[in-house]
C-alpha atoms as one frame of an Amber mdcrd trajectory, in Angstrom:
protein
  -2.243  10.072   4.042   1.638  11.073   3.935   1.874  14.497   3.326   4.572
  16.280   0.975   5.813  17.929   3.929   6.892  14.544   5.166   8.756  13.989
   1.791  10.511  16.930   1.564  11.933  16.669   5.053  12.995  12.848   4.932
  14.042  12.676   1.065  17.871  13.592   2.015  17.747  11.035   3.798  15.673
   8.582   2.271  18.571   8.538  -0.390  20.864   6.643   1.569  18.761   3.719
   2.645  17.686   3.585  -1.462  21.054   3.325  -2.249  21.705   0.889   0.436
  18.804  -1.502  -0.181  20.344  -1.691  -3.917  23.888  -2.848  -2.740  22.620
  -5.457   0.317  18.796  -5.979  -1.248  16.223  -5.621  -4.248  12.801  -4.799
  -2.738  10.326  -4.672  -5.377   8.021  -6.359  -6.612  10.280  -7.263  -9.989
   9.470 -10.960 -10.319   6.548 -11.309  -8.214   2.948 -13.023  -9.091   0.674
 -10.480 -10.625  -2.539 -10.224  -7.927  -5.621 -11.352  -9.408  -7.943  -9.395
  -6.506  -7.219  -7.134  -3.763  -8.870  -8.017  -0.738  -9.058  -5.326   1.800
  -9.818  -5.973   5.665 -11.497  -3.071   8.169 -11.255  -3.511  11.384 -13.042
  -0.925  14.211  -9.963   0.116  16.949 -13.410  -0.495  19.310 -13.538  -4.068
  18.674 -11.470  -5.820  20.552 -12.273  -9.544  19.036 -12.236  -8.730  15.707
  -8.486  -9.232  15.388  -8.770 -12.731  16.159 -12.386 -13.377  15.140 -12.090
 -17.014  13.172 -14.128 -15.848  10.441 -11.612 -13.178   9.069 -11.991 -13.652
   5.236  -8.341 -15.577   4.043  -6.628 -14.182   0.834  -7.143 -16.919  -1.420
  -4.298 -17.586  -4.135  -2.946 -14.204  -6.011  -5.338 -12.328  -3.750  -3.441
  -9.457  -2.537  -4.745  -9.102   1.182  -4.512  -5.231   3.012  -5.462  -4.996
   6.741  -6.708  -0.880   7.731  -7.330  -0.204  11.251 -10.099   2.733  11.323
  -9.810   4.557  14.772 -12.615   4.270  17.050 -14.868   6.375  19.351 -13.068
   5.707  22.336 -10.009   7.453  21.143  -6.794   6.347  22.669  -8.263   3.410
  24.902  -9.864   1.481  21.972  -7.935  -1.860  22.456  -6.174  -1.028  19.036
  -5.807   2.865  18.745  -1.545   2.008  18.343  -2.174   0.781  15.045  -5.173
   2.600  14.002  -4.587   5.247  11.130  -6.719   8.263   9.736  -5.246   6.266
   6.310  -7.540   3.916   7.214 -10.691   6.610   7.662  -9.757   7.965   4.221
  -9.749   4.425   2.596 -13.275   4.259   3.766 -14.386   7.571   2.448 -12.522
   6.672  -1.056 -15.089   3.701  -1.263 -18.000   5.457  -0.557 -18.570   2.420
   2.016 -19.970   2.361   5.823 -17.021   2.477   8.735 -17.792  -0.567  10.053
 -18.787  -0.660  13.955 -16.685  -4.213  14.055 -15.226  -5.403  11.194 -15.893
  -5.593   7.375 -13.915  -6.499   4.378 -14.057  -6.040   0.422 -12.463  -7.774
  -2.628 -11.835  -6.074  -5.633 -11.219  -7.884  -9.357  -7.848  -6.397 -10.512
  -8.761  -5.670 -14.108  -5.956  -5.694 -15.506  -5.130  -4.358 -19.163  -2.522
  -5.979 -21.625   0.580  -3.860 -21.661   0.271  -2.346 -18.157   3.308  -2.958
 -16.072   3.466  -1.941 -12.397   6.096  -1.851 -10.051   6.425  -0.713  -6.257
   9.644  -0.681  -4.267  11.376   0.436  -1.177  14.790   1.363   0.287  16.024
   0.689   3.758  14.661   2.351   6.953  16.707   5.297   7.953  16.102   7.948
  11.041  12.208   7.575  10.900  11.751   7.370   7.211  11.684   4.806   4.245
  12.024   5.712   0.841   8.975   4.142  -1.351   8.252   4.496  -5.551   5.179
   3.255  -7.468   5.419   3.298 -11.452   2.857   2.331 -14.324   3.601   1.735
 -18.004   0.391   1.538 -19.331  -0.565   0.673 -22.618  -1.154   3.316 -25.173
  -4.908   3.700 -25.130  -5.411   3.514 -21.097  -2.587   6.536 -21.038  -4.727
   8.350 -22.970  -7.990   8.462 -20.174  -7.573  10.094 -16.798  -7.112  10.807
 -13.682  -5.866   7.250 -12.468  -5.263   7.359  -8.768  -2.460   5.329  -7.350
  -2.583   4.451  -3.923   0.828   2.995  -2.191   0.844   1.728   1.361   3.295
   0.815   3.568   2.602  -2.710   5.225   3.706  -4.661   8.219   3.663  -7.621
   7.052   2.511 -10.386  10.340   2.194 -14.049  10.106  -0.798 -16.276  11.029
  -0.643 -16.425  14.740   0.228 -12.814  15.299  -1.369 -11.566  18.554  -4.357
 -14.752  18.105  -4.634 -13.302  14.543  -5.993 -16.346  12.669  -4.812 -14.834
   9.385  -1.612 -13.535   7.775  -1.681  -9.758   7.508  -0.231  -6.817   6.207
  -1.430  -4.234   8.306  -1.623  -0.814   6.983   0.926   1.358   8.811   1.443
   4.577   5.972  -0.072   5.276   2.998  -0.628   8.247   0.286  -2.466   8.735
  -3.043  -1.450  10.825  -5.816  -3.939  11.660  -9.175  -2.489  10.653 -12.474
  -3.414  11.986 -15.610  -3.663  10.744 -19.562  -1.467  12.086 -22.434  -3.006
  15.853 -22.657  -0.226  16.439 -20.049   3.052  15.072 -21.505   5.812  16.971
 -23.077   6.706  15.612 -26.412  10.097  13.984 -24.957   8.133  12.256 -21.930
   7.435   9.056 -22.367   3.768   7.560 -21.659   4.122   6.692 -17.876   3.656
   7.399 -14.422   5.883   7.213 -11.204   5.692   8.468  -8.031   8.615   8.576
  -5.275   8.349   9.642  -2.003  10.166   9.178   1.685   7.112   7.521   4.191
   7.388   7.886   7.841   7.765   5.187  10.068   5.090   4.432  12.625   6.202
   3.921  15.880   6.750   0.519  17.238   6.927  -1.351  13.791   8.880  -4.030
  13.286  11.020  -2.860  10.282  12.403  -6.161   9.107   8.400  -6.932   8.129
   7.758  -3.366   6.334   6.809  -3.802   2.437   5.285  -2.236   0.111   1.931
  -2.881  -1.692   0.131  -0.761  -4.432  -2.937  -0.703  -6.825  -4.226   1.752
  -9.220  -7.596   2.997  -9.943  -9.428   4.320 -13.221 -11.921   6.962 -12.940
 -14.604   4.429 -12.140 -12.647   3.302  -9.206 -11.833   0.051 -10.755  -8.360
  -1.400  -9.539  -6.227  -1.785 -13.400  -3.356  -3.246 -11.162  -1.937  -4.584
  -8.357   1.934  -5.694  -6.952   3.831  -5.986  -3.674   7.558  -5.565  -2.899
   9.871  -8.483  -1.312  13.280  -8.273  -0.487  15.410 -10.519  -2.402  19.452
 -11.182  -1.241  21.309  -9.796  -4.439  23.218 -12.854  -5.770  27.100 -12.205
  -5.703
């Protein structure tokens, strides 16, 4: 995952392109259909025909598809060890599931409760680093249980056709987590929320006009509460 170190070094900087993105663009996910499921997509660096296997499960309407790339055993000549990510490794481990030797995939239910708001957004790239926020308002009684875990990743987001890829994708190209916790930790003048902000490094060799953000949150039972994923809108004169 993104490490603090990487947001204290780029945050400077990550100002600019925040401040930026709010005079040429909005990217958020303000406006956007709330995701009913999350479906996630592993794929083995080994595997060299998984990418463009035909059976690739499809997001199906307000399924909110991610695409991790787990490295493989042969290192650096696995056909797709440029885009995979020890993100993707720690994914796995988070779900208590198998690293698949080829591919594998998951859908999760995105149960959500009434009065939970969430919202991801982005700035503009800027020497190697994008600034990125993720922010509940949860009801009352969810604020009060604990530790949620929010998970934000930064996606490249490729159409169908992409390198044979029979699917659209948003392949996984940053990520972190961060632990949030109930009420017992508020100061009387907070305010029953959580946000996170943070400047994300660029991989190499992304396209940045595709880069979005998507996030989720997790109870304590690992069950996804909520879902959303940024676009970039033109702000209207």
């Amino acid at each position: 995952m993104a490490s603090s170190s990487g947001f204290f070094a780029g945050f400077a900087l990550a100002l600019l392109p925040w401040q930026s993105a709010s005079a040429q663009a909005v990217c958020a996910s303000d406006g956007q259909p709330q995701p009913v499921r999350l479906l996630e997509r592993f794929i083995n660096a080994d595997c060299a025909g998984c990418w463009t296997d035909a059976g690739t499960p499809k997001a199906a309407r307000r399924e909110l598809a991610l695409d991790w790339v787990l490295p493989g055993g042969k290192g650096n000549d696995a056909p797709f060890s440029a885009v995979a990510t020890r993100d993707a490794a720690q994914r796995i481990e988070a779900l208590q599931t198998k690293k698949p030797d080829e591919a594998s995939s998951r859908r999760s239910a995105v149960r959500r409760l009434p009065g939970e708001r969430l919202r991801v957004a982005h700035g503009l790239p800027v020497t190697g680093y994008i600034a990125a926020s993720i922010a509940l308002t949860p009801s009352p009684s969810a604020a009060q249980t604990g530790p949620w875990t929010a998970w934000l990743a930064l996606v490249e987001s490729l159409p169908v056709g992409t390198e044979g890829s029979p699917v659209a994708r948003n392949l996984v190209r940053n990520s972190f987590k961060v632990n949030w916790y109930g009420r017992e930790q508020l100061q009387k003048s907070e305010r029953m929320g959580f946000v996170e902000q943070r400047s994300m490094g660029l991989p190499e060799g992304a396209d940045t006009s595709r880069l979005r953000v998507v996030g989720w949150i997790e109870d304590e039972q690992g069950r996804v509460r909520a879902a959303a994923a940024s676009s970039c809108l033109p702000v209207k004169p």
